[in-house]
N, C-alpha and C positions, 0 to 999 in steps of 0.2 A: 504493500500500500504506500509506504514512505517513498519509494521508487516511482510510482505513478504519479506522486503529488508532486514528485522534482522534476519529471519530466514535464508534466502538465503545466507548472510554475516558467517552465523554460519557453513553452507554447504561447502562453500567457504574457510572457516579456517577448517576444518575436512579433507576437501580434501586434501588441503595442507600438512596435518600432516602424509597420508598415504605413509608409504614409497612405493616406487617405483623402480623397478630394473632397473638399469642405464644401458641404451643399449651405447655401443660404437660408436662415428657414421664411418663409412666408411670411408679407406683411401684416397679416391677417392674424400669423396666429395667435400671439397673447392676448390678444380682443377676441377668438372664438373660444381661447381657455377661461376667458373672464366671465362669456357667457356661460359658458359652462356649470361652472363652480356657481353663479347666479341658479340657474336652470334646475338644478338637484338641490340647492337652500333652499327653493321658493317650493321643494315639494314633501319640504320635512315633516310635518304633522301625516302627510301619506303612508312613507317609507318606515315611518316608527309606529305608527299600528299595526303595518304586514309581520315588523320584527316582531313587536309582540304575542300577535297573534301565536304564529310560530314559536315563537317563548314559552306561550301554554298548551300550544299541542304538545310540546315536547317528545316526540314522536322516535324511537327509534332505528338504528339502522335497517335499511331495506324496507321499513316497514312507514316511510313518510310522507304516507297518503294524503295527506290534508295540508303538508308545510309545501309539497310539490305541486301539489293542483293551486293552490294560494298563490304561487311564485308562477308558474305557466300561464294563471288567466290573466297576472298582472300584464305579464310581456303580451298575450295577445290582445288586449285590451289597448293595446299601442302599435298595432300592427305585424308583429313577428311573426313569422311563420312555425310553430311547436310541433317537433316530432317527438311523440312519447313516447313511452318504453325502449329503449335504445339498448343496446347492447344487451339484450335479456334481461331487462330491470326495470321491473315494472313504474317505479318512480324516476327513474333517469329520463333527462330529455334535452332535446338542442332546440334553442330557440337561434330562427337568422330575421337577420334583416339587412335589405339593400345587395348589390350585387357584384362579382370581380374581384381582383384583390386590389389592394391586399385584403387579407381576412385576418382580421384580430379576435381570438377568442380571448374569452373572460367567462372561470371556474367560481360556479355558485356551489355551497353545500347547504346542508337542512338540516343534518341527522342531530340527535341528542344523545347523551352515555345515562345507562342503567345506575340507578341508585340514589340519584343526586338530588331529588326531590327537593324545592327550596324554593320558601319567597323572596318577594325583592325587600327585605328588609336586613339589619345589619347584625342580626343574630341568628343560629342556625336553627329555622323551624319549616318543618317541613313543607310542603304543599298540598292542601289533602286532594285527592282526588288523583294522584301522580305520585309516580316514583321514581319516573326520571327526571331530567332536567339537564340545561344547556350550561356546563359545566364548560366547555370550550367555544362558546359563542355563534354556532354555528346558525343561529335564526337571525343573526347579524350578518354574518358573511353570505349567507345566500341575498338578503335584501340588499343588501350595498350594491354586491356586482349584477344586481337586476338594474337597482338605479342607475349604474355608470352605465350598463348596456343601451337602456332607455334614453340617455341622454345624448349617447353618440347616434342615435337612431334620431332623435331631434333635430341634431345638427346637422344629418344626411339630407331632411326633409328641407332644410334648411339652404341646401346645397353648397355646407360650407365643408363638407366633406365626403370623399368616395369610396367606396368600397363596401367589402361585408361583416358583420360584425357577428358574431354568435356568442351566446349564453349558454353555457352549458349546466345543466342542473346533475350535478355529483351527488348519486346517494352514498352513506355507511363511507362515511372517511375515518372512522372512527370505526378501527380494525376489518370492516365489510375490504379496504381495497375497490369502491368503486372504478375510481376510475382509471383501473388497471384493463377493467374489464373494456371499458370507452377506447382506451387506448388500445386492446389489443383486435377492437372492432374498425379498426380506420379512421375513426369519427374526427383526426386530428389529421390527417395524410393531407391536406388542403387548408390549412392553419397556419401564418407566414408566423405569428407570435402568440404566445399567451399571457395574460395576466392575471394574478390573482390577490387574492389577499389574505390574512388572520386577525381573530381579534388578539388582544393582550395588554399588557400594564404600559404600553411606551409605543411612543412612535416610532420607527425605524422598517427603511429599507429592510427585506429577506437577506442576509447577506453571510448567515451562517452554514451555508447548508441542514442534511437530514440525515438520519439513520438509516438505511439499508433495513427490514423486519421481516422477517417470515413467520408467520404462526399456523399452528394448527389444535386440533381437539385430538387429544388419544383416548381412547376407551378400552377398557378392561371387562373380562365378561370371564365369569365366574361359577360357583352354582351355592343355592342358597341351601341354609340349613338351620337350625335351630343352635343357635351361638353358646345355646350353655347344655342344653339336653342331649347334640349328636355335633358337637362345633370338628369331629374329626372328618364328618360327613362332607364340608363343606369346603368352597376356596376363596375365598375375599379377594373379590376386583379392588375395592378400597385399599387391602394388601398391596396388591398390584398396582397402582395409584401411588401411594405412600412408600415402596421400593424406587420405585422411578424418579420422584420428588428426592429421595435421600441420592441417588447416585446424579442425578443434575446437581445438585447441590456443592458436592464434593468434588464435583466438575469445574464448577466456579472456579478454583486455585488454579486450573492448568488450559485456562484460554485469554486470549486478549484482555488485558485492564480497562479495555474502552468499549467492551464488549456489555450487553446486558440480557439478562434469561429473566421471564417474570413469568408468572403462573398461578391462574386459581383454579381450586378443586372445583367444578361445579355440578359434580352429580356424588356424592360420598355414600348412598345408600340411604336407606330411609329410616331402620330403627336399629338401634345397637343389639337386641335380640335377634336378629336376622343378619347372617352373613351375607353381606350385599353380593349379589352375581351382576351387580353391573357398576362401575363408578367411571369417571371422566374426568379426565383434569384440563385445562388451558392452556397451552404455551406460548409465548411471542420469543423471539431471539430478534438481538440487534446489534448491528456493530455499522462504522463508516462504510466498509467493504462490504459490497453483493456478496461477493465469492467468499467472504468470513462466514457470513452469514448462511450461505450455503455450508459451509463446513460442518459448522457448530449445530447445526439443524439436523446433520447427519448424526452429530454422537448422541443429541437429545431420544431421536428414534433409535439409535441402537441402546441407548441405558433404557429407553418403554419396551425392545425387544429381552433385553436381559430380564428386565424384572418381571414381564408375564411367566420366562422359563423358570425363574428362581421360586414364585408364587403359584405355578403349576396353571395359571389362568393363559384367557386367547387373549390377544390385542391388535384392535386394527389404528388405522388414524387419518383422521380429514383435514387436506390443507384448506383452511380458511380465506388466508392471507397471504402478500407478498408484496414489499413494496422497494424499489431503487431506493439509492439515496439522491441527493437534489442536485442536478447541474445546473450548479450557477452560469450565471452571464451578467460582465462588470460591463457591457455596452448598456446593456437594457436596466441593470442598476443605479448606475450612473442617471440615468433620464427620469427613474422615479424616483431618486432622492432628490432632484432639482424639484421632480413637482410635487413631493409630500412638504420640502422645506416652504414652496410657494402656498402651498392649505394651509399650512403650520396646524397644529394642535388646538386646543381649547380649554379654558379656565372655568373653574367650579365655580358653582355660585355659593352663596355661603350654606343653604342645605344641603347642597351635593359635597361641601367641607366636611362638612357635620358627619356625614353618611359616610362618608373617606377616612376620616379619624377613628370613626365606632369599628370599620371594617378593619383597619389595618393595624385595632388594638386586638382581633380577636388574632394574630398571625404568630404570633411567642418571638417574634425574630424582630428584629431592628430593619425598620420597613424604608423605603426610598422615601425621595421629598413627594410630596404630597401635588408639586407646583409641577412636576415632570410630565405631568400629563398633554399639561400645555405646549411642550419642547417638541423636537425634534431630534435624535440621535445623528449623530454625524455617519457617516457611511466609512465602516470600517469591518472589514473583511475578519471574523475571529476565526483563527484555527483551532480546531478539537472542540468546538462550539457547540455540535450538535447535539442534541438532546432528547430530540424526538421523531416520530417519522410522518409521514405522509406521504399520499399516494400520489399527490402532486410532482412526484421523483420520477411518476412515469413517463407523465404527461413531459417532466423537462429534456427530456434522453432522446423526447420523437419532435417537439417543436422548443425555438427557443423561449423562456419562459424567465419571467419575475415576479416577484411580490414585495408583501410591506406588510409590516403588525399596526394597527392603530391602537391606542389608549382607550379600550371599552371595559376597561377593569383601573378598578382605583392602583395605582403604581404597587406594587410589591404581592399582587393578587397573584396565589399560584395557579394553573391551570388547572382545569378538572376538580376542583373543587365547591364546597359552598357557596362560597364567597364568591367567586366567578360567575356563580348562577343570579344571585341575587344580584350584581351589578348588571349582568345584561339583561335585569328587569326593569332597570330604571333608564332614565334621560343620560345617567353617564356612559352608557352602553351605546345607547341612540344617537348622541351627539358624535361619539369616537365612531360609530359607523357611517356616519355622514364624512367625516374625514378621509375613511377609506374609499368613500365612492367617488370622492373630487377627486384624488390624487389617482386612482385608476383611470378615470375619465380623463384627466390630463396626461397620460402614459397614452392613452387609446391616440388622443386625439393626433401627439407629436410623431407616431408611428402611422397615421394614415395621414398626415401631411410635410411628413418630411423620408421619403424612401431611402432616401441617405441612412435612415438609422437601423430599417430592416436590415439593409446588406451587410451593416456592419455586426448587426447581430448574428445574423446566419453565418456569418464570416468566421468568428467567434464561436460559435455554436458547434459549427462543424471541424476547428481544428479541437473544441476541446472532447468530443468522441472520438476523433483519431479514424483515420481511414481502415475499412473494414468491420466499422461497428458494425453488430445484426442487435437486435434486439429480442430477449426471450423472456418471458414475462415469468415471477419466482414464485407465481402460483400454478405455472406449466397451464392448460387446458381444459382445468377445470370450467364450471357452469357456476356462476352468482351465488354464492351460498346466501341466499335470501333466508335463511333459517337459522343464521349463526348468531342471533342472541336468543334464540328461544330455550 
């Protein structure tokens, strides 16, 4: 891996060194980005009922019938064209509008994570009626990138811009892998760039990369027996589960440091007087490197094979999941940290202080400034940064691709949590989304009137896969596991 990065780094300064003909950009443009950013203000009270709406479906992956059909009639209600169920997903869909390239696409998601149940207030209390909840903001990021979609579809009507634009609606990013499945359907083969976004505690350009993950479900199968009257009768899948768990475990010491294995039991049997003949456990594996993660995925399945033989039980296993890690592009970086600096952030009012303080007194940790919200992070490249994955890794390996986190969490809000939930129930969530939808809109717009910047991204793009990439997807040819949180 250290050899790829020094090559790639070498790529990287080469590129740089290649002059390039300076395209002028248009006199027009920072009066159509003015409009813009006008355009999508004047339609806030809209965009932050759809987010909330979707806030309280809370809907999970594969299963967000109501947050996808909400986001589809909005775009057809504006003209787009919506092809649903895409790629074998029943909630997936492309929305276009306008025609030729270039074609800019821009990645919506919807999905929510199990468990996180939560109101928009600043202590942890459930929500009754739900048990999930938008612990990663994802009824924000689907609304945002409908707004920037809708607003470069404005400006086409407008005819102050040409080309095509598409919205793509990504189910289950949140371990589903949707749009691995989008990607391995072509849906992207006619896609000159992509944009997208995340929520989080800060504004800043994507500029970390992602993890590489492969996960799957193992099951253990057994046969049951009366645990205390005939327990010799019997074989514990649970056994089988809990051998597997101990030898991943012991595995830890003897792979990558930047490596990470996570796992929950989610089937352990049903009553301690009955030897379970069936249990299941979860696994995710992650590291920078595909090919680690390919590795490491192999010793996971050969320690589930050893412990079915040591536990006398059968085991089979389904991959779930599989995601790249993220090909950056510092062309296409570069042009959305000009136009997140040009939105800039946003300041609390003194309730949303209030709400900001109560939140980041429940954190045990010594929390950031409170005022960061309003900032802008400079654009700086951290190495060994990455920390989590996304299926977004696919989507950058086949088109060239960027993003940016906006401030829809009070600064030092960890992800996937409480507290993450309850801010993207309030106006601080709504406001930091309105953020991400200018500065995406501004990325849209400077890439369909300035061609200069596509080539320099494809340019880019293509030296840093290196000639002779193929592409194989690390969930191979499976079909949509539209059942993987049930």
């Amino acid at each position: 891996m250290r050899k790829f990065l020094f090559f790639l780094s070498i790529g990287f300064a080469v590129f740089a060194c290649i002059p390039v003909r300076a395209q002028k950009p248009p006199k027009n443009l920072q009066k159509t980005k003015t409009e813009a950013m006008a355009g999508i203000g004047g339609q806030y009270d809209k965009y932050k009922g759809i987010a909330l709406q979707i806030w309280e479906y809370a809907e999970l992956g594969y299963k967000e019938v109501k947050s996808s059909a909400l986001l589809q009639q909005t775009l057809k209600d504006k003209g787009f064209a919506v092809e649903a169920g895409v790629a074998g997903i029943p909630t997936a869909f492309v929305a276009s509008y306008g025609s030729g390239h270039p074609v800019i696409g821009i990645l919506a998601e919807f999905d929510a994570l199990p468990g996180l149940s939560q109101r928009a207030v600043a202590e942890k209390k459930p929500a009754e009626g739900r048990t999930s909840g938008h612990g990663c903001g994802h009824h924000l990021f689907g609304t945002a990138s409908v707004a920037a979609g809708i607003e470069i579809k404005e400006l086409m009507d407008k005819g102050l811009l040409k080309g095509t634009v598409k919205v793509y609606g990504c189910p289950a990013e949140e371990g589903g892998s949707g749009k691995v499945y989008m990607v391995r359907e072509g849906l992207f083969n006619d896609v000159d760039a992509v944009i997208h976004w995340h929520p989080g505690d800060r504004n800043a350009t994507a500029y970390d990369g992602a993890l590489a993950n492969k996960s799957a479900k193992f099951r253990f199968y057994g046969l049951a027996a009366h645990a205390s009257a005939s327990p010799e009768r019997g074989r514990s899948a649970l056994d089988g589960v809990e051998a597997m768990d101990n030898m991943v475990n012991m595995m830890r010491e003897h792979i990558p440091s930047d490596a990470r294995i996570h796992y929950v039991i989610t089937n352990g049997g049903k009553a301690p007087n009955v030897v379970p003949d069936f249990a299941e456990v979860y696994y995710y594996s992650r590291h920078p490197s595909r090919e680690t993660v390919k590795e490491i995925f192999e010793r996971i399945r050969k320690a589930a094979e050893g412990a079915a033989t040591g536990t006398e039980t059968k085991m089979d296993f389904e991959i779930i999941g599989g995601t790249y890690d993220l090909l950056l592009n510092t062309s296409l970086a570069r042009l959305m940290q000009a136009n997140l600096e040009q939105v800039g952030g946003f300041g609390y009012t003194d309730a949303e202080k209030t709400f900001g303080e109560l939140i980041q007194a429940t954190f045990g940790f010594k929390p950031p400034d409170i005022a960061d919200a309003a900032r802008v992070a400079p654009l700086k490249k951290m190495e060994n940064a990455a920390i989590g994955s996304t299926d977004v890794g696919d989507v950058s390996w086949n088109v060239p691709t960027v993003g940016l986190s906006a401030a829809t969490w009070v600064p030092g809000t960890p992800m996937h949590s409480w507290q993450a939930v309850a801010c993207g129930g309030t106006e601080i969530g709504t406001k930091g989304m309105m953020v991400a939808a200018k500065a995406m809109a501004l990325t849209a717009i400077d890439l369909f009137m300035v061609p200069a910047n596509i080539t320099a991204a494809k340019a880019e793009f293509d030296a840093s896969r290196g000639a002779g990439f193929q592409y194989v997807p690390l969930l191979g040819d499976r079909q949509p596991a539209l059942n993987y949180r049930d």
